[in-house]
C-alpha positions in Angstrom: 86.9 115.1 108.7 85.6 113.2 105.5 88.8 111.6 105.4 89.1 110.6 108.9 85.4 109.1 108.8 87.2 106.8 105.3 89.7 105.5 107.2 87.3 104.7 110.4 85.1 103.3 108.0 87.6 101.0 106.3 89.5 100.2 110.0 85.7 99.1 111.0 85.1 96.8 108.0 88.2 95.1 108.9 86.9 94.7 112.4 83.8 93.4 111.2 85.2 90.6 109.1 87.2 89.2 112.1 84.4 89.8 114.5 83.3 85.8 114.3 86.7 85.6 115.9 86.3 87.9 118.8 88.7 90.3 117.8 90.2 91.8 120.8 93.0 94.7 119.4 95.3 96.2 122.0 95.5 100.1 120.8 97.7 102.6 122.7 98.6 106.3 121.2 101.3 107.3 119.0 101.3 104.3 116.8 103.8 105.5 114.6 106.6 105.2 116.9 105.9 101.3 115.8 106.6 101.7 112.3 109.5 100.7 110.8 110.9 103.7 109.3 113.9 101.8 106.7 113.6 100.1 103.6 116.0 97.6 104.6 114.2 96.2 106.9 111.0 97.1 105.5 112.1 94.7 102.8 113.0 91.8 105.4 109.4 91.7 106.8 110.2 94.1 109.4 113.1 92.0 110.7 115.6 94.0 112.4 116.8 93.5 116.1 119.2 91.2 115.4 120.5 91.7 111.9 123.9 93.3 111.4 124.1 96.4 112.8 123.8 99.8 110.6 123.0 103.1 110.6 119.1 102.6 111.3 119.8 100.7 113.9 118.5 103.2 116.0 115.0 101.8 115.7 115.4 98.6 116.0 118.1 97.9 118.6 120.6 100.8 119.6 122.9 98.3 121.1 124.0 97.3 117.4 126.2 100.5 117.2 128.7 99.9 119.5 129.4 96.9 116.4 129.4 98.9 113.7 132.6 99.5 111.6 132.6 103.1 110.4 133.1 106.2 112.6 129.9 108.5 111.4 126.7 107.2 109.5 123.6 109.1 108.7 120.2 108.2 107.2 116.8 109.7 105.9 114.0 107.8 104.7 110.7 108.4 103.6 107.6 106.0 104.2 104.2 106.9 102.5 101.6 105.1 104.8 98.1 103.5 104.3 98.3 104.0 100.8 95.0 102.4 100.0 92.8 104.2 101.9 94.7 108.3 101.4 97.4 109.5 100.1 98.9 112.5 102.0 99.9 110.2 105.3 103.8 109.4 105.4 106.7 109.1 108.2 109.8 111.0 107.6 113.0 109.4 109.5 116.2 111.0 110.3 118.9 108.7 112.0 122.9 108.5 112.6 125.6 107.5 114.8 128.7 108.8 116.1 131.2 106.1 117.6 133.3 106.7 120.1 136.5 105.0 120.1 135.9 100.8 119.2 133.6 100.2 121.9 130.9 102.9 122.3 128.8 104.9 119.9 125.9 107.4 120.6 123.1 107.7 118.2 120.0 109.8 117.9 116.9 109.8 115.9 114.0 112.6 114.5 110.9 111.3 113.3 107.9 113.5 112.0 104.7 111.7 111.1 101.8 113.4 109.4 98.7 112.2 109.1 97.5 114.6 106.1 95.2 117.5 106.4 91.5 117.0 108.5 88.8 119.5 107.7 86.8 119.9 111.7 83.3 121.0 111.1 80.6 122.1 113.9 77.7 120.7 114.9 75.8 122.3 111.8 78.6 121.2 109.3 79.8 124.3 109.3 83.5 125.2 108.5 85.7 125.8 112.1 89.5 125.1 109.9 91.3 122.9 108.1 94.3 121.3 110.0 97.3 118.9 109.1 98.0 116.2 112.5 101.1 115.7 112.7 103.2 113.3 115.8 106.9 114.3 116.2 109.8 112.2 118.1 113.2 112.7 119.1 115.5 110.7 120.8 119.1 109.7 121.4 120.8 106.2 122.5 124.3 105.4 124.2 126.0 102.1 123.2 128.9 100.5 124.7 130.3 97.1 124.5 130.5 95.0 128.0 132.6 92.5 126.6 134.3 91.2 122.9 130.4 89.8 121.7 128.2 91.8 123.9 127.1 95.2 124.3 123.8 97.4 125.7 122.4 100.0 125.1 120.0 102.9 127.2 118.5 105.9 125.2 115.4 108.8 125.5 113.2 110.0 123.9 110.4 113.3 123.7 107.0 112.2 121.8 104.9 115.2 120.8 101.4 114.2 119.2 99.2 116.7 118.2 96.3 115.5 116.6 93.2 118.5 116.8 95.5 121.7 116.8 93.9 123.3 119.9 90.4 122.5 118.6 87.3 122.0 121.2 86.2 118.4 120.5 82.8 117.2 121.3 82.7 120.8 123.7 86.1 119.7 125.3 89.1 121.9 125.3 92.0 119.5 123.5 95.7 120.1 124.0 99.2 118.5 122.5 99.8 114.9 124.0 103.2 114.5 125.3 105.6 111.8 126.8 109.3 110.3 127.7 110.5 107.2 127.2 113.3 105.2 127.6 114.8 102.5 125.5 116.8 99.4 126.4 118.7 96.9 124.5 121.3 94.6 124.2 123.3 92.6 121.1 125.5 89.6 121.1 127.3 88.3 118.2 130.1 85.5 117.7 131.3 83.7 115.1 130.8 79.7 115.5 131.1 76.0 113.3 128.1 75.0 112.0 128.2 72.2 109.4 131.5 73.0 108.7 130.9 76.2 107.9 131.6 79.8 109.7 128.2 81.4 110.5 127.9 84.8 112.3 125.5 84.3 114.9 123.5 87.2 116.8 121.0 88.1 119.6 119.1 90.8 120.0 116.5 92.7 122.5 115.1 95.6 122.5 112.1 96.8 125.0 111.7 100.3 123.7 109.1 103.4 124.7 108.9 102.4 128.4 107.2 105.9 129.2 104.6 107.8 130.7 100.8 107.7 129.1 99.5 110.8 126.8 96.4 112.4 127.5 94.6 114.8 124.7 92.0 116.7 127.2 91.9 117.5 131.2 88.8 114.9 131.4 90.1 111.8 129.2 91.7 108.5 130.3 95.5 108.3 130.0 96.8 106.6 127.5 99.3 104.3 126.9 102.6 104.3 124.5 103.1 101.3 122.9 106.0 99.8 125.0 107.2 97.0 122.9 109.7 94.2 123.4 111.3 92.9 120.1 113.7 89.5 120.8 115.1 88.1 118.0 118.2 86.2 116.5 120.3 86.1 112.8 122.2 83.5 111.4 124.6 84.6 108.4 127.7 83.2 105.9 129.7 83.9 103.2 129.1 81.3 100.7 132.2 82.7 98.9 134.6 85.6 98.0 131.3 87.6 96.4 128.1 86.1 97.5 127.2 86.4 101.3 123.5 85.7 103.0 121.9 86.3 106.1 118.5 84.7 107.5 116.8 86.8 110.6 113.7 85.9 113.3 112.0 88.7 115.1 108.9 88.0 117.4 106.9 91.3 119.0 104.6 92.1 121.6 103.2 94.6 123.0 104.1 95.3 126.8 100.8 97.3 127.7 97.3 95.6 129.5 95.1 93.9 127.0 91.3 94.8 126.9 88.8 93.0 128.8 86.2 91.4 128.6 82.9 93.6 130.4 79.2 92.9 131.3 75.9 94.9 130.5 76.5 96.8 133.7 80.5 97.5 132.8 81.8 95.0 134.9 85.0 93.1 134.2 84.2 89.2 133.6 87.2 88.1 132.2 90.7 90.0 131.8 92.4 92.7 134.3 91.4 96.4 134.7 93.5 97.6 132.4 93.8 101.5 134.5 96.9 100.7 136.0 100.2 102.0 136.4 102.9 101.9 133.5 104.7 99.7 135.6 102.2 97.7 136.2 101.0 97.6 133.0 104.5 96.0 131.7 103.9 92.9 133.7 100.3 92.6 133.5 100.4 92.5 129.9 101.8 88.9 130.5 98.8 87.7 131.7 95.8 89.3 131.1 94.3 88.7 128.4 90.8 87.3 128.6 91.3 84.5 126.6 94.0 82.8 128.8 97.2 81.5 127.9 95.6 81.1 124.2 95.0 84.5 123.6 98.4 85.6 125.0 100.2 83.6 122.7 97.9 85.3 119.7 99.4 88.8 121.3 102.7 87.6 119.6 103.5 88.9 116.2 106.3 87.3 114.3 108.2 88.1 111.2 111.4 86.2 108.8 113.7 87.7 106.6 116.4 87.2 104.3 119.4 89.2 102.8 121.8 88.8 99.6 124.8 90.4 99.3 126.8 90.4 95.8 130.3 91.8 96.2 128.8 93.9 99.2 127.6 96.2 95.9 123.9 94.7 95.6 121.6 93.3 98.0 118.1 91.3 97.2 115.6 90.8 100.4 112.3 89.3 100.9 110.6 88.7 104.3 106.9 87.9 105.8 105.1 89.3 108.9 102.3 87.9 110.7 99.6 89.1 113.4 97.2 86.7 114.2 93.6 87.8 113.3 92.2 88.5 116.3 95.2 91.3 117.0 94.6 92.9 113.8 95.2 90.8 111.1 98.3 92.4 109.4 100.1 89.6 107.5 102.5 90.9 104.4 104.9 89.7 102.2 108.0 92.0 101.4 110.5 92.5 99.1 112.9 95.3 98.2 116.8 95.6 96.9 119.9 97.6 97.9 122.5 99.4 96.0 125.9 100.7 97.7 128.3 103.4 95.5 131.5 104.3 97.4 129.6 106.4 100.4 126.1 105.8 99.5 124.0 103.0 100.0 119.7 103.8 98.2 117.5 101.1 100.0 113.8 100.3 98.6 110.8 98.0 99.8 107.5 96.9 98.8 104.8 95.1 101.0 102.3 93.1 99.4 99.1 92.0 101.6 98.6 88.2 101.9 95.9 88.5 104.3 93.2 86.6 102.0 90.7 86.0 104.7 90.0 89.8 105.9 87.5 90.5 103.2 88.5 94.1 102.3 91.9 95.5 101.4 94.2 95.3 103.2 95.2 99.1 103.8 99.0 98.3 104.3 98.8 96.7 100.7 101.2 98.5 98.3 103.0 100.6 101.1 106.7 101.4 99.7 109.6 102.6 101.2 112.7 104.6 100.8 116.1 104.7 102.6 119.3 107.0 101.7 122.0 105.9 103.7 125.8 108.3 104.2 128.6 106.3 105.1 131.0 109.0 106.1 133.7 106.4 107.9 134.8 105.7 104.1 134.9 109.0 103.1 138.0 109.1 105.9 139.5 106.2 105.2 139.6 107.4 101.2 140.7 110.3 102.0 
């Protein structure tokens, strides 16, 4: 529970420093599902729906594998989370693809968060348990190619969060939170003249977790999932024989209501009831934030990368990502570097805070992570 009450404390502090701002955060359950689990891009600022397609595109736009070259691909990576605040919280990411012919490819996705071990206490501060929270998801896509540039994708997925481990909170019975979702994408690419040069353009979307709110007792308000449409494009060359680069532009937001803005007596003043149906929800969430148009264009988060291949051996990336203050403030450089050997391909990142105006740490600061990528579509063409 001490832990738990550190990381409150620090989220709080945070708060505070933007509060001259009027902070208005959107929060939903099951965070986690938003975090990119890769190093790749990780490195790229969290860039991701539109870059070329690979194994992890599971996450970021499913639609990409119906593009990819290879028959089989699998990846496991490893993120250690909030790494200034506690040290036992990490995602672990299991990912793949299996095509099907040259224009369809299924892929599927196991992701285990933990948030690291909670000590609950009664009333006197005695000891009831120690207990580890952990959030699970699994989830498969189906990818198929409409035409020569264009494909879409539709996939599933079960969310498992359990977060007390049975325990009776504040004299209320708590159970396992649990939901399905759907994801669904599409991805265009085509090759066009641009300054006399050949550039690979691409498209992506990707609306993913479109599914039902979580609840964690029989008396609490549903929640919602963070339903999430990512639209972004690529643009990349080779400038020669051994040296190709890409440059990539996601923008993000969050498809669930926003907060409003309540009286003394609990009134709404400004803003939408935000109890509404998932459905609902989606669309609201274009227009109801209590700051106007203004504030709906701060719900936007934004991010840039870059990519440089050597001899398609060695890759250097750097990226940026930016949430305006008021939606949580998370701004962050990144950089990172790939390295391929026949069927492997070892991915790293590193995120460095560049939020200078927060006032306290930013607990995202240092966060690092680790990608091992299997290319088994070489292994049968060597062979």
């Amino acid at each position: 529970m001490k832990k738990l009450i550190g990381i409150l404390s620090a989220l709080l502090m945070m708060i505070n420093s933007f509060a001259q701002e009027e902070l208005n955060t959107i929060t939903t359950s099951v965070p986690f599902l938003l975090i990119g689990p890769d190093a790749r891009a990780g490195a790229m600022g969290d860039v991701g729906v539109a870059t070329t397609p690979d194994v992890n595109s599971m996450h970021w736009n499913p639609a990409k594998f119906a593009f990819v070259e290879n028959d089989l691909g699998i990846s496991i990576s490893f993120v250690p989370w909030l790494r200034a605040l506690v040290n036992d919280i990490n995602l672990s990411y299991i990912t793949g693809y299996k095509k099907i012919g040259n224009d369809q490819a299924v892929g599927f996705e196991l992701g285990y968060f933990s948030l690291g071990q909670i000590t609950f206490t009664d009333n006197n501060g005695g000891l009831i348990g120690n207990y580890t929270p952990n959030e699970y998801v699994i989830g498969s896509a189906y990818s198929r190619k409409l035409a020569d540039n264009f494909s879409l994708s539709i996939g599933g997925k079960y969310i498992l969060s359990d977060l007390t481990g049975g325990q009776s909170v504040g004299g209320y019975e708590t159970v396992s939170g649990q939901s399905i979702a759907a994801d669904l994408a599409g991805f265009y690419s085509e090759s066009v003249r641009i300054a006399r040069q050949d550039i690979d353009l691409s498209i992506g979307l990707n609306i993913s977790n479109i599914g039902s709110k979580i609840r964690y007792t029989e008396t609490a308000n549903n929640d919602f999932i963070p339903i999430n449409m990512r639209l972004g494009t690529a643009l990349g060359t080779d400038i020669d024989d051994y040296n190709k680069i890409s440059l990539a532009f996601d923008i993000n937001k969050l498809l669930v209501p926003t907060p409003p803005e309540y009286d003394d007596q609990g009134g709404i003043v400004s803003g939408k009831d935000p109890d509404v149906s998932v459905v609902s929800g989606i669309f609201q969430s274009f227009g109801d934030a209590p700051g106007g148009l203004k504030e709906e264009m701060r719900e936007i988060m934004y991010s840039v990368g870059a990519e440089y291949w050597y001899d398609n051996q060695f890759a250097l990336r750097a990226g940026y990502f930016n949430e305006h203050d008021t939606k949580g403030g998370r701004k962050y450089f990144a950089f990172g570097m790939g390295m391929k050997y026949t069927v492997y391909t070892i991915d790293f990142s590193y995120l460095v805070n560049a939020n200078t105006e927060a006032g306290v740490a930013n607990p995202l600061a240092n966060t690092m992570r680790f990608s091992l990528n299997w290319d088994f579509g070489r292994v049968t063409e060597k062979n």
